[in-house]
GUSELUM-437008 format. One record per residue (C-alpha): residue number from 1; chain; x, y, z. Coordinates in steps of 0.001 Angstrom, whole numbers. Layout:
<rs>
NUM, A, X, Y, Z
...
</rs>
This chain:
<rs>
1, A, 106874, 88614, 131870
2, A, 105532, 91275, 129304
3, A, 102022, 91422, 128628
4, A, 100533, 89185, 126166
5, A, 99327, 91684, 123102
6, A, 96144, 89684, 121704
7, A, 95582, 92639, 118988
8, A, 95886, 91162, 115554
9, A, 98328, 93643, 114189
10, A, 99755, 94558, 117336
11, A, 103400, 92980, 118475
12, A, 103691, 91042, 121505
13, A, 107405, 92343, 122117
14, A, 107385, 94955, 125146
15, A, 109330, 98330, 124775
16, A, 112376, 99443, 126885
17, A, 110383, 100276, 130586
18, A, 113685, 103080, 130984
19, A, 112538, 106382, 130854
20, A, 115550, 108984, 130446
21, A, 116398, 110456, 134032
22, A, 116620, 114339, 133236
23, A, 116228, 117686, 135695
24, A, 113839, 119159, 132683
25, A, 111270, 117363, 131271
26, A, 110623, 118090, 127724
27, A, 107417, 118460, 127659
28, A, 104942, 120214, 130676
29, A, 101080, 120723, 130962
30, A, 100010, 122431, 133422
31, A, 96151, 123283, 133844
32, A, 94848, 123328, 130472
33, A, 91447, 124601, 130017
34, A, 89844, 125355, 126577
35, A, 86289, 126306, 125958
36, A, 83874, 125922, 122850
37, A, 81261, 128747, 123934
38, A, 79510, 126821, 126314
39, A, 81021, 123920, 125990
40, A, 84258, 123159, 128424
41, A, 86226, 120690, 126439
42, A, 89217, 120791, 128788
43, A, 88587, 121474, 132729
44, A, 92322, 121197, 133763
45, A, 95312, 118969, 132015
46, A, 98297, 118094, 133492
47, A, 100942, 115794, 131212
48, A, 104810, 115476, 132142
49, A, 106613, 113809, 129173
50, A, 110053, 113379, 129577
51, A, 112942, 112595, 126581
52, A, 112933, 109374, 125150
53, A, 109196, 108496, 126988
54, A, 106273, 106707, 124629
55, A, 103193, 108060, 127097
56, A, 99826, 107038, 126207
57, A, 97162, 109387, 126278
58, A, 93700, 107262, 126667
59, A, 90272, 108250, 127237
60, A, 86691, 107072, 125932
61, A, 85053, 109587, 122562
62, A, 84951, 113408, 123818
63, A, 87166, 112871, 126590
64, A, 89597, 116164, 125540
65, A, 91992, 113967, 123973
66, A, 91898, 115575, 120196
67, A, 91095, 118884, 122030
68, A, 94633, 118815, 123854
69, A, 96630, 117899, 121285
70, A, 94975, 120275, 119410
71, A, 96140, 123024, 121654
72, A, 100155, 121509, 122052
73, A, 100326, 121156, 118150
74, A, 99215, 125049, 117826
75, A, 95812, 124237, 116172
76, A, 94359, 126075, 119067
77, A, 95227, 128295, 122009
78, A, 94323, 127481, 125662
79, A, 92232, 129555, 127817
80, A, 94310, 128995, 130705
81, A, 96803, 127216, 131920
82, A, 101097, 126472, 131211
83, A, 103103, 124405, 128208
84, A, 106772, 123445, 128608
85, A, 108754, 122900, 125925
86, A, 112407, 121549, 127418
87, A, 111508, 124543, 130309
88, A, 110786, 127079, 128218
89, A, 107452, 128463, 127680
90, A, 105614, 127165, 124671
91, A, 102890, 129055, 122831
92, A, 102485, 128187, 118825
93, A, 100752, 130386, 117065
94, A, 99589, 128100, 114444
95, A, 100266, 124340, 113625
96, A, 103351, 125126, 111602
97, A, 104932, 127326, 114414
98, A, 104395, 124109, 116236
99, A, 106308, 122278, 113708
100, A, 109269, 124298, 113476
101, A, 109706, 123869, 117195
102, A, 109854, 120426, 117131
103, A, 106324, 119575, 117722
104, A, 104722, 117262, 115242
105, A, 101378, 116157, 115271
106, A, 99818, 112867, 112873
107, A, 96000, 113193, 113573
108, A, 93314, 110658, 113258
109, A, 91235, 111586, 110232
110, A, 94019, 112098, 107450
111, A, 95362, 115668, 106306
112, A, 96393, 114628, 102850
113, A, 95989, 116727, 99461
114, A, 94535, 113980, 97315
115, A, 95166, 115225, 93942
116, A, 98891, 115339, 95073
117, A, 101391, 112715, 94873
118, A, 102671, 111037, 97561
119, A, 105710, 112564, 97418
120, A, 104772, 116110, 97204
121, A, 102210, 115293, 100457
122, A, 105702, 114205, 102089
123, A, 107514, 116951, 101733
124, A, 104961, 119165, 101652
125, A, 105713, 122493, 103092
126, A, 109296, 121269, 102779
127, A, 110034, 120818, 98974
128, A, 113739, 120788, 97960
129, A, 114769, 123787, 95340
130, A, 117131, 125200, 93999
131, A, 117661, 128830, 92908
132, A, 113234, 128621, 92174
133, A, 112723, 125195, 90641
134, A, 111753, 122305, 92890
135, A, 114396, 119510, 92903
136, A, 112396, 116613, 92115
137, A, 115219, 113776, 92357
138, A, 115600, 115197, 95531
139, A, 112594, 115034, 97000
140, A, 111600, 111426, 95487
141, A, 114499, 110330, 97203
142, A, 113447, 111490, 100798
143, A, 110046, 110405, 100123
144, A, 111044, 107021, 99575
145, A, 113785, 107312, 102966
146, A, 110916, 108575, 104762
147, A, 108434, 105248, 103700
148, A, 111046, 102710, 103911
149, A, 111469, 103502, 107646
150, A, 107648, 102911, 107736
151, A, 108508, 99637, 105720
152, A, 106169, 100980, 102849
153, A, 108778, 101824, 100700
154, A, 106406, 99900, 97780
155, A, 104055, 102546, 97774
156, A, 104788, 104112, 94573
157, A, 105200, 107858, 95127
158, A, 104285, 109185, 92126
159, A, 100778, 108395, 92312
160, A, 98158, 110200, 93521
161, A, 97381, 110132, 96963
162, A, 93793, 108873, 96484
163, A, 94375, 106364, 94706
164, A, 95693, 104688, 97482
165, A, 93722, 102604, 100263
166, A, 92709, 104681, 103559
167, A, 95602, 102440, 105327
168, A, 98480, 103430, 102567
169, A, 97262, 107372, 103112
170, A, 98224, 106633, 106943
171, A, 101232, 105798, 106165
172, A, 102122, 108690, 104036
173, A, 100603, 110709, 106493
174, A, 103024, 109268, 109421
175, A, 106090, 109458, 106752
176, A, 105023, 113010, 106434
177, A, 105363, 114009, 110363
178, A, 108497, 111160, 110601
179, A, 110765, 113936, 107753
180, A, 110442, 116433, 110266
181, A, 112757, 115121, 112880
182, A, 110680, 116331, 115780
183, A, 111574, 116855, 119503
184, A, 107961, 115795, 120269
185, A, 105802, 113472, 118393
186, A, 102246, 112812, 118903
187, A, 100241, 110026, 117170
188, A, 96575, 110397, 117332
189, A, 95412, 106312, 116737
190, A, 97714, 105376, 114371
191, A, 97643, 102305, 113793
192, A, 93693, 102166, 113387
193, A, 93518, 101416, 110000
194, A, 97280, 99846, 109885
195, A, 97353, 95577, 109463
196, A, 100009, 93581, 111723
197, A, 102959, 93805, 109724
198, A, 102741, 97477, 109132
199, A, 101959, 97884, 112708
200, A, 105164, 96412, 113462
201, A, 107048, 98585, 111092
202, A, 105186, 101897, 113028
203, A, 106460, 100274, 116102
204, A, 110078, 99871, 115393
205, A, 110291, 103234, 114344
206, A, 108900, 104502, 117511
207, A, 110968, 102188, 119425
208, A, 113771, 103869, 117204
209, A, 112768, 107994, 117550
210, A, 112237, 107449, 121346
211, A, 116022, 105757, 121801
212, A, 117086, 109452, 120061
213, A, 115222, 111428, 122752
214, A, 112207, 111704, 120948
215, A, 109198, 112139, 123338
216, A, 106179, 110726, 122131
217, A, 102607, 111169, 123045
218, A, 100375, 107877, 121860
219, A, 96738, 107863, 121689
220, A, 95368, 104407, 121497
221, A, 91925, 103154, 122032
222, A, 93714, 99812, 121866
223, A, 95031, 99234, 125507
224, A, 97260, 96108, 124218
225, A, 99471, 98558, 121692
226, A, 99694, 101215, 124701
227, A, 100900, 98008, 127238
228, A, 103290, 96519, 124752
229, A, 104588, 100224, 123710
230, A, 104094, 102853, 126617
231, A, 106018, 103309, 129493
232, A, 103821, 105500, 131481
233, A, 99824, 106581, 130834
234, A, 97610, 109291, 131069
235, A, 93908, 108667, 131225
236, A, 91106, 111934, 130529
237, A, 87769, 111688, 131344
238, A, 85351, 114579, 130433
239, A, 88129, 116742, 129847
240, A, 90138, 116691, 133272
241, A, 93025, 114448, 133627
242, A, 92015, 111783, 136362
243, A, 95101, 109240, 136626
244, A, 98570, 108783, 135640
245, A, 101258, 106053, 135944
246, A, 104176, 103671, 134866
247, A, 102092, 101045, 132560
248, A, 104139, 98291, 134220
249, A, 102392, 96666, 137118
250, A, 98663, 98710, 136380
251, A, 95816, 96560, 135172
252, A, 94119, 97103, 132019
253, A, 91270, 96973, 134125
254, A, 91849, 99295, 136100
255, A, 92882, 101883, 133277
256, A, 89527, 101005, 131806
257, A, 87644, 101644, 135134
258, A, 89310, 105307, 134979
259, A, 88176, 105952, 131329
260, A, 84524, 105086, 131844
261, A, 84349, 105521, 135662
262, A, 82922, 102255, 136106
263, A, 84175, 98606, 135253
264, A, 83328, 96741, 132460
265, A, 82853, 93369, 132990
266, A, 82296, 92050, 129109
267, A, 84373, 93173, 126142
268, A, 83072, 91296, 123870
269, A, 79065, 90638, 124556
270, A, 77407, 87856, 122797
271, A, 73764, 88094, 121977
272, A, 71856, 85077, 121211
273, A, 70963, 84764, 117707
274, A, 69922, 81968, 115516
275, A, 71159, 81154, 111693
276, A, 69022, 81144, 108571
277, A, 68387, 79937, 105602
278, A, 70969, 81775, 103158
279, A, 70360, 85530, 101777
280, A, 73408, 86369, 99963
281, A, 76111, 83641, 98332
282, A, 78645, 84994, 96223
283, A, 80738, 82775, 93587
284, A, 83813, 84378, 92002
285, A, 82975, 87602, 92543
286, A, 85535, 89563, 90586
287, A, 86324, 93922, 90416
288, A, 88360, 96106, 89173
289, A, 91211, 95852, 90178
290, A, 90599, 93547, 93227
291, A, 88558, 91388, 94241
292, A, 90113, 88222, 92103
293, A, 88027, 85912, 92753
294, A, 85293, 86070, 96412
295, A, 83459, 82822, 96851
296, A, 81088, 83218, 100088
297, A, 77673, 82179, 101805
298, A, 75826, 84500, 104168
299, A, 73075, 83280, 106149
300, A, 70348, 85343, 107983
301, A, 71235, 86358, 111724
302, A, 74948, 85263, 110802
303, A, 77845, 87801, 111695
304, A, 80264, 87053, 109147
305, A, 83686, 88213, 109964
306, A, 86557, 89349, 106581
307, A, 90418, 89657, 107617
308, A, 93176, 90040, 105939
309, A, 96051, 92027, 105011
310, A, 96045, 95137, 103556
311, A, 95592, 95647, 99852
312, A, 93785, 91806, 100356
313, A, 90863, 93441, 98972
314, A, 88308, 93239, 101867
315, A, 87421, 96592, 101299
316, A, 86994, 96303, 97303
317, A, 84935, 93467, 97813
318, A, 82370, 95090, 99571
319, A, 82283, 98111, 97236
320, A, 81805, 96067, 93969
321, A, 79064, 94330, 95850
322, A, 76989, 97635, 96606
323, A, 77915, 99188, 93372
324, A, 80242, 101473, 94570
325, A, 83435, 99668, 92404
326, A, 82869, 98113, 88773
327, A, 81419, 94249, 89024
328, A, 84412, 92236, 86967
329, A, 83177, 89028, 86756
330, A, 80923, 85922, 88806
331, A, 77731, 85930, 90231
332, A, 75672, 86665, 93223
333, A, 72535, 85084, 94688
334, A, 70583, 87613, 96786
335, A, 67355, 85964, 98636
336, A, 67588, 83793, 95827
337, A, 67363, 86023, 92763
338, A, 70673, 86212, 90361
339, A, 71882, 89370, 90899
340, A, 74935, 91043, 88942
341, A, 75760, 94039, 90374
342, A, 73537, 97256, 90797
343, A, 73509, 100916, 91770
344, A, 74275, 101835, 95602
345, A, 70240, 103440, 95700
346, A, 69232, 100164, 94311
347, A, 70790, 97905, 97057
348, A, 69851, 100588, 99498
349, A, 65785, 100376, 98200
350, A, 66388, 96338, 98472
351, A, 67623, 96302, 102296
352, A, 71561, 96520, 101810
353, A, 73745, 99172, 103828
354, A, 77048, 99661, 103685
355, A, 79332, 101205, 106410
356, A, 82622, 103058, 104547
357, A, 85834, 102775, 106301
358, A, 86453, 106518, 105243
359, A, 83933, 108035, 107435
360, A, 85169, 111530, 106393
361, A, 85375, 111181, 102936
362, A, 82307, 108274, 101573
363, A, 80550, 107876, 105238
364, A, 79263, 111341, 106491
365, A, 78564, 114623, 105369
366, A, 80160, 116609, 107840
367, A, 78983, 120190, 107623
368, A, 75214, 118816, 107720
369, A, 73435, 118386, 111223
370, A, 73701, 115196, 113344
371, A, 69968, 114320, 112603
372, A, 70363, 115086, 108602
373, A, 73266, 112302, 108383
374, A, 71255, 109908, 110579
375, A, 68057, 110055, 109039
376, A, 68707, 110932, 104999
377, A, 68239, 107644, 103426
378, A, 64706, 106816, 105192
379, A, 62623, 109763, 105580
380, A, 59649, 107742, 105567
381, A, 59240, 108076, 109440
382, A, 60174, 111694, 109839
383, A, 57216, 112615, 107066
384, A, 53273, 113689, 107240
385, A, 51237, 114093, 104325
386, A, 54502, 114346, 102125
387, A, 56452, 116629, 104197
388, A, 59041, 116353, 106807
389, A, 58073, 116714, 110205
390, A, 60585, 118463, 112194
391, A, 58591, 117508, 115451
392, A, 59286, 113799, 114485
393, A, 62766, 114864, 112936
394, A, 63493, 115704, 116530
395, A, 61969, 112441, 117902
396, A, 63618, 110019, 115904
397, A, 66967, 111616, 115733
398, A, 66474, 111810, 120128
399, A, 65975, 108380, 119725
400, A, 68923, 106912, 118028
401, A, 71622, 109691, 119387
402, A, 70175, 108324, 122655
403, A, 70373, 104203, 121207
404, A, 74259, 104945, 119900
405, A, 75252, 106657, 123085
406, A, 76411, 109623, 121083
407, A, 77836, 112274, 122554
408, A, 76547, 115626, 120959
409, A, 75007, 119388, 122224
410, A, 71845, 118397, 120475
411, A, 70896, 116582, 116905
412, A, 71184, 120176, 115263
413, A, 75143, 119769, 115245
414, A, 76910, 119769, 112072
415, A, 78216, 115746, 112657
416, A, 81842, 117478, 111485
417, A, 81964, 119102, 114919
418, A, 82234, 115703, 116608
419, A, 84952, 113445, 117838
420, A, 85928, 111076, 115219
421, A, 84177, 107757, 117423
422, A, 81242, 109595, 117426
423, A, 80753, 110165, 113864
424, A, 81615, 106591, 113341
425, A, 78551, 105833, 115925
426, A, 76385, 108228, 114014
427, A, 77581, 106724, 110738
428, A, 76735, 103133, 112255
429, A, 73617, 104506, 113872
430, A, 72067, 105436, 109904
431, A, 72318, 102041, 108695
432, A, 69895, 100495, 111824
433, A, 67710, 103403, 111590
434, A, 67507, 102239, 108008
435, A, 66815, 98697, 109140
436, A, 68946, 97653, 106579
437, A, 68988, 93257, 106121
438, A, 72311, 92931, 105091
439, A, 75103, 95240, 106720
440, A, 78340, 95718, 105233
441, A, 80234, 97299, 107811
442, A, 84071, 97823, 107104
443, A, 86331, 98514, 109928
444, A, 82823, 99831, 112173
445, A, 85059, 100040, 115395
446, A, 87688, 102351, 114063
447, A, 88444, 105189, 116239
448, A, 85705, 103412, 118876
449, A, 86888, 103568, 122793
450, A, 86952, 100247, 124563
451, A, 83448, 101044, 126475
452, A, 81723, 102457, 122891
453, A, 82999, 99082, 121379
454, A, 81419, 97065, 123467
455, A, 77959, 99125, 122675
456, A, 78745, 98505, 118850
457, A, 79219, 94770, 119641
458, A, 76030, 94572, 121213
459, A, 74551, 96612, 118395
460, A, 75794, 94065, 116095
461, A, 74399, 91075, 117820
462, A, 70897, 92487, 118369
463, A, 70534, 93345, 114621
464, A, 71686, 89635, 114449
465, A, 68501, 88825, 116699
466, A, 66812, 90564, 114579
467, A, 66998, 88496, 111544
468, A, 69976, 91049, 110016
469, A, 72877, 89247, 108439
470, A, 76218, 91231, 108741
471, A, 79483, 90946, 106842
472, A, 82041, 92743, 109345
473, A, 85488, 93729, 107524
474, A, 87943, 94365, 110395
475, A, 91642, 94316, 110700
476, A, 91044, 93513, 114507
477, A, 91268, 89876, 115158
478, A, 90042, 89823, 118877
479, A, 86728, 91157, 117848
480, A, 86051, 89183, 115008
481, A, 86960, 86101, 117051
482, A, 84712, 87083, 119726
483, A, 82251, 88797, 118373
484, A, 81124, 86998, 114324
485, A, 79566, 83506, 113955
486, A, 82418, 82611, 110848
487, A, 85847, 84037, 109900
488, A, 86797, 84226, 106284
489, A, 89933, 85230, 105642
490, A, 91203, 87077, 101935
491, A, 94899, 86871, 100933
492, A, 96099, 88905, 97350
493, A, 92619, 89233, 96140
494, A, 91212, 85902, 96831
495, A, 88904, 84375, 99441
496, A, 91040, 80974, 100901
497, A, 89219, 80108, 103866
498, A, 86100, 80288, 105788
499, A, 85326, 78407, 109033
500, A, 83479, 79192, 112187
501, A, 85292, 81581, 114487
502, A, 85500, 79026, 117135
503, A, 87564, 76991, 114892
504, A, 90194, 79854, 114513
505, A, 92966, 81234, 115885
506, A, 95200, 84504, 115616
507, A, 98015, 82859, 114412
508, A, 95893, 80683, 111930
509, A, 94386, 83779, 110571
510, A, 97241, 85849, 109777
511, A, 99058, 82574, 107929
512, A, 96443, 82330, 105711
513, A, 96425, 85920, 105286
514, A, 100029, 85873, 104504
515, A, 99311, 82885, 102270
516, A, 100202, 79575, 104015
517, A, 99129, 76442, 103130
518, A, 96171, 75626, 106176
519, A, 97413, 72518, 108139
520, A, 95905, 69116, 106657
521, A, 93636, 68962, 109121
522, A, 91746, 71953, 108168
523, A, 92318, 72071, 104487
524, A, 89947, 71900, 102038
525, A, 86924, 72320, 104473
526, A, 83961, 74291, 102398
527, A, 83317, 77538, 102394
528, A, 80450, 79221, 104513
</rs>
């Protein structure tokens, strides 16, 4: 029997298990090292892909994992060690090198041109012309070709790139790598910001490239998309490559206990909490363009969970309500007072925090230190007699790099130097040294390895203790199941249901989200 996939936008159908018998595998690592001055991100790699093989790369935040694929897409060159490319030595000079040879790489944090369209970030590099002059018909058409194998083929590709959702940019993004026809494909999380149906799109086409030969490398911090996808695995752990094996027949378990070098008993850890009276209730909250219409309680200590497909407008909601997006129309309640919308340092001063999805673009600023990004809306603690302490700089950043778990040479940093989980935990980590009431966190776990989630969890639930109440967007069902008090769920702009979590399931979720009609039995209960 295949293995049950309990990720919301994750299908439960298992790949082929056949790997391609060949004499030459297509792709060889052989005792990769790379160095960052003192810092040894890779100790010794070894990876054997062969044709037509979906292998899944896995390892916790600052395992190597970006670092090697770094060095096979020609980003960087190894210090040592071999690369195979169908037996003969491969050594890129540069990412586009990489490219020609049939080695494409989608990474994590998107590589788009946002004042482009999306066609010319398709075929960028790659534009059709004729005798000077770019062939425009030409290159819409492949641009749409290239989405509608992604099933996206309604993203319109005139527009500009940033005008579309961080999940939509993906997608261009893995069009992009898809036009290239590569021998070798690796996908760095890609299906982190991606909903169900989209995910099942991604899959099919992977299912297709790897039927054509296509060796693909798939980094996943979500083990039930690498069990229903991935023949064999890989797991790194502090940059040396410490198991490998056929996914059939090994234990998620047992996978984890490699990653982390210990087991971990609880996924999803519940701390007590107790609900309060309510702090925030919207009633047709309305933006521009989305939300349509967001009708919602949230009670102190309550972990309120948001899904919903994308372009539902989970994300919008939260903006228009810290001031980031234009308040359309309704009202809010917060602590009691009418409140109709206000500036992002105004609901910061009044104990609101919001968590971007886009950690690279809204959440961080990347070429400032680890401490700075921490610490820069509260520097209340860090100061003496008016002036910032670097002494207690030191201390409090210590503190909460310590509390996050992050993994960093020392606060001084620039945060852009770290793995994409640990900017999201440094990110995460601002808003509790903050000590922010209400947390709007959207998508917090993105990019988060199974043992860092279930530190965020807990994170979560203590600031629940705590008295904080949380609204937690997530495309994720499993975690908002296990981890929030009450589900809502948001379908085309509107809020259509809210019950407790307990009362949910997967399949109950996503039919709302899709826009059926709940069964009688549950229909027209209240909102939260």
């Amino acid at each position: 029997m295949p293995p049950r996939d309990s990720r919301s936008n994750c299908v439960s159908a298992t790949s082929p298990r056949t790997v391609a018998e060949t004499s030459v595998a297509r792709l060889r690592l052989q005792g990769i090292r790379k160095a960052f001055g003192a810092t040894q991100a890779l100790r010794g790699v070894d990876l054997v892909l062969q044709p037509g093989e979906v292998h899944a790369l896995i390892g916790e935040n600052g395992a190597g994992k970006s670092t090697l694929m770094k060095v096979l897409s020609g980003a960087h060159a190894p210090d040592a060690g071999r690369i195979e490319l169908d037996g003969q030595r491969f050594e890129p000079s540069d990412p586009l090198d990489a490219r020609r040879a049939g080695v494409a790489m989608i990474y994590q944090e998107l590589n788009l041109a946002p004042h482009l369209s999306v066609e010319e970030n398709i075929l960028l590099g790659s534009t059709p012309h004729r005798w000077g002059w770019i062939h425009r018909r030409e290159r819409a058409a492949r641009a749409r070709e290239a989405l509608a194998q992604l099933g996206a083929d309604d993203i319109p590709t005139r527009a500009p790139v940033s005008s579309l959702t961080v999940a939509r940019q993906q997608l261009v993004e893995i069009a992009r790598a898809l036009l290239a026809q590569p021998k070798v494909l690796i996908m760095d999380e890609p299906t982190s910001s991606l909903t169900r149906v989209d995910t099942e799109n991604l899959f099919r086409v992977i299912r297709r490239l790897a039927a054509s030969g296509v060796a693909i490398v798939y980094i996943s911090h979500f083990l039930e998309e690498c069990q229903a996808l991935c023949s064999r695995w890989t797991v790194l752990r502090d940059g040396e490559s410490v198991g490998s094996g056929p996914m059939e027949g090994t234990p998620v378990e047992e996978i984890i206990r490699r990653m982390v070098g210990r087991d971990v008993q609880d996924l999803y850890p519940r701390t007590p909490h107790e609900l309060g009276p309510t702090v925030l209730e919207l009633r047709q909250l309305g933006g521009r363009p989305k939300p349509e219409s967001v009708s919602l309680s949230l009670r102190r200590g309550e972990i309120l969970g948001i899904a919903g497909l994308v372009g539902a407008g989970r994300t919008e909601t939260l903006r228009v309500l810290f001031g980031l997006d234009a308040w359309r129309g309704g009202e809010a309640f917060l602590e009691g007072r009418v409140d109709r919308g206000a500036e992002p340092c105004e609901r910061l001063a009044h104990g609101m925090g919001l968590l971007s999805e886009d950690r690279k673009g809204e959440g961080l600023l990347l070429n400032r230190s680890v401490s700075e990004n921490l610490l820069m809306t509260r520097l209340g603690p860090v100061t003496r007699l008016g002036w910032v302490s670097p002494r207690r700089v030191r201390e409090q950043a210590g503190r909460w790099i310590g509390a996050m778990e992050v993994k960093t040479a020392g606060p001084e940093t620039p945060v852009g130097h770290l793995s994409g989980g640990n900017q999201q935990k440094v990110a995460l980590g601002r808003l509790l040294y903050h000590d922010a009431r209400i947390l709007l966190l959207d998508e917090p776990t993105r990019g988060i390895d199974v043992g860092s989630k279930a530190s965020i969890y807990r994170r979560i639930g203590e600031a629940a203790r705590d008295g904080k109440s949380v609204v937690f967007v997530s495309s994720y069902l499993p975690e908002l199941l296990g981890v929030c008090d009450t589900v809502a769920v948001m379908s085309r702009g509107r809020l259509v249901a809210s019950r407790p979590a307990s009362e949910w399931t997967e399949h109950e979720i996503i039919a709302a989200a899709i826009g059926q009609p709940e069964p009688a039995a549950t229909a027209g209960k209240p909102l939260s």
